[in-house]
C-alpha positions as CSV (number, residue, x, y, z in Angstrom):
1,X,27.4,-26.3,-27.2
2,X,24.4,-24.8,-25.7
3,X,24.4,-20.8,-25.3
4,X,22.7,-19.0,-22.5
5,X,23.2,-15.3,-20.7
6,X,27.1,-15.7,-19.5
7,X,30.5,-14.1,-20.9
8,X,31.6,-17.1,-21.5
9,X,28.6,-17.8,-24.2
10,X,29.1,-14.9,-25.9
11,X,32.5,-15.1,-26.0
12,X,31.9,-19.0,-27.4
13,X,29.3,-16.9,-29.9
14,X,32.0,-14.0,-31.4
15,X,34.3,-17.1,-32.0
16,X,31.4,-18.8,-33.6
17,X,31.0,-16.8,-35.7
18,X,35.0,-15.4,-36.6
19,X,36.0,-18.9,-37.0
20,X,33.0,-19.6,-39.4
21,X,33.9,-17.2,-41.8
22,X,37.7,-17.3,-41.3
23,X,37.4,-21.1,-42.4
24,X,35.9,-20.1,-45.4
25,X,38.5,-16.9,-46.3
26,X,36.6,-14.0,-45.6
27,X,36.2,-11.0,-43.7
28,X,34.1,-11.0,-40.4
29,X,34.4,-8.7,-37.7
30,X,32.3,-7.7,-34.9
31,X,30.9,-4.1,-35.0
32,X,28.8,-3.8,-31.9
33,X,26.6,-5.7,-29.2
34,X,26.5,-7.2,-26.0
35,X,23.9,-5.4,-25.7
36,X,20.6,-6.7,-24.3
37,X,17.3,-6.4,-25.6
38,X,14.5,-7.0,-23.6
39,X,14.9,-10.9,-22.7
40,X,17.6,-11.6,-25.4
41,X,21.0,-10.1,-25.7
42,X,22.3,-9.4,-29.3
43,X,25.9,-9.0,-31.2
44,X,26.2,-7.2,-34.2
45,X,29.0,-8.4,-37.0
46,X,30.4,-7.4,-40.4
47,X,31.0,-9.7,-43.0
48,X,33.0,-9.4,-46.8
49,X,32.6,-5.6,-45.4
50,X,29.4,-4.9,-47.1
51,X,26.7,-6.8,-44.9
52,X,25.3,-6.7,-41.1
53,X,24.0,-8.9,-39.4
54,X,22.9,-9.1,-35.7
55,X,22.3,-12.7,-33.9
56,X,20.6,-12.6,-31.0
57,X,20.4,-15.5,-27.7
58,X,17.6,-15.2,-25.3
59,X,17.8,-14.5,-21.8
60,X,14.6,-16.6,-20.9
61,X,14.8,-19.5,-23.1
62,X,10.3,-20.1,-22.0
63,X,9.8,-17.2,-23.9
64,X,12.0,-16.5,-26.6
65,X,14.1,-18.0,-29.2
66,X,17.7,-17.4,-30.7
67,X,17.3,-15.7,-34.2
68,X,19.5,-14.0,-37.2
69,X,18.5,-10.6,-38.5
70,X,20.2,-8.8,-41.7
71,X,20.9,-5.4,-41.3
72,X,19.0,-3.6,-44.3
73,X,19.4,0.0,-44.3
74,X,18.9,1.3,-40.9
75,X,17.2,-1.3,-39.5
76,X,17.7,-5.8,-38.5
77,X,14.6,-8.0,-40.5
78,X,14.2,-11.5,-40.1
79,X,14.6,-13.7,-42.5
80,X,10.8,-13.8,-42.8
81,X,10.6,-10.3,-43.9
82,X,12.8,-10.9,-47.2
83,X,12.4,-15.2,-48.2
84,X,9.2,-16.8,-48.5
85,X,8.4,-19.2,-45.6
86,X,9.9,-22.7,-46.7
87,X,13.2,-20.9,-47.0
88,X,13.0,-19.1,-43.6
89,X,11.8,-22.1,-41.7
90,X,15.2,-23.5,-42.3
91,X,16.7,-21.0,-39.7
92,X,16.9,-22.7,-36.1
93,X,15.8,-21.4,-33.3
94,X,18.0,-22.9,-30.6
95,X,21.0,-21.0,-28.6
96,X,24.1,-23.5,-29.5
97,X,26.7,-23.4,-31.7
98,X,25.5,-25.8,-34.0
99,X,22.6,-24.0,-35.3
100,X,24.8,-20.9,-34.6
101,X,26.6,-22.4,-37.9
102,X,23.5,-23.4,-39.6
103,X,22.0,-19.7,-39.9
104,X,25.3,-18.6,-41.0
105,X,25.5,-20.8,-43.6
106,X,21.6,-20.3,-44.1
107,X,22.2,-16.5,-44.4
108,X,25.1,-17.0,-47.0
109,X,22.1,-18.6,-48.9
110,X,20.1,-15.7,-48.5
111,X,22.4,-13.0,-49.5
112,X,23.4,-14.6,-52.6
113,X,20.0,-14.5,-53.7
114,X,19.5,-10.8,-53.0
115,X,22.4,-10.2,-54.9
């Protein structure tokens, strides 16, 4: 299901995201967001209480693109920032709940290999 700039998409996103890692047993909560940056608004979670991430859905889809960032110390990096680029080109780009589950799944990846 396609995301844009509306409660009810980011209401379809926090669910998204809970029932994502619910399914799979562990801890997710929402620590902050709906908060908007620039052309995109953002929403910031918690997950196995140790990692941040924030997820962000653009406001004008001609100009930006939906994204995942970790939350490393006091600040959100890209995927690019901490995986070489084969790994983060697997991260989509699109606002809908399908890629939604494909970065989370993607970022799982990703954290396991920072451990």
């Amino acid at each position: 299901m396609q995301l844009k700039n509306d409660e009810s998409s980011r209401f379809l996103l926090i669910n998204c995201v809970e029932n994502y890692y619910q399914t799979r047993g562990r801890f997710c909560s929402m620590v902050g967001g709906d908060c908007i940056e620039g052309e995109r608004f953002s929403m910031v979670f918690l997950i196995d209480r140790k990692h941040v991430f924030r997820y962000l859905i653009p406001i004008d889809v001609r100009n930006y693109f939906a994204s995942i960032e970790i939350g490393i110390g006091p600040v959100f990096v890209s995927p690019f920032s901490v995986t070489d680029y084969a790994d983060a080109q697997r991260f989509k780009k699109d606002a809908t709940t399908e890629a939604v589950e494909q970065n989370l799944a993607l970022l799982d990846e990703l954290l396991a290999k920072l451990r």
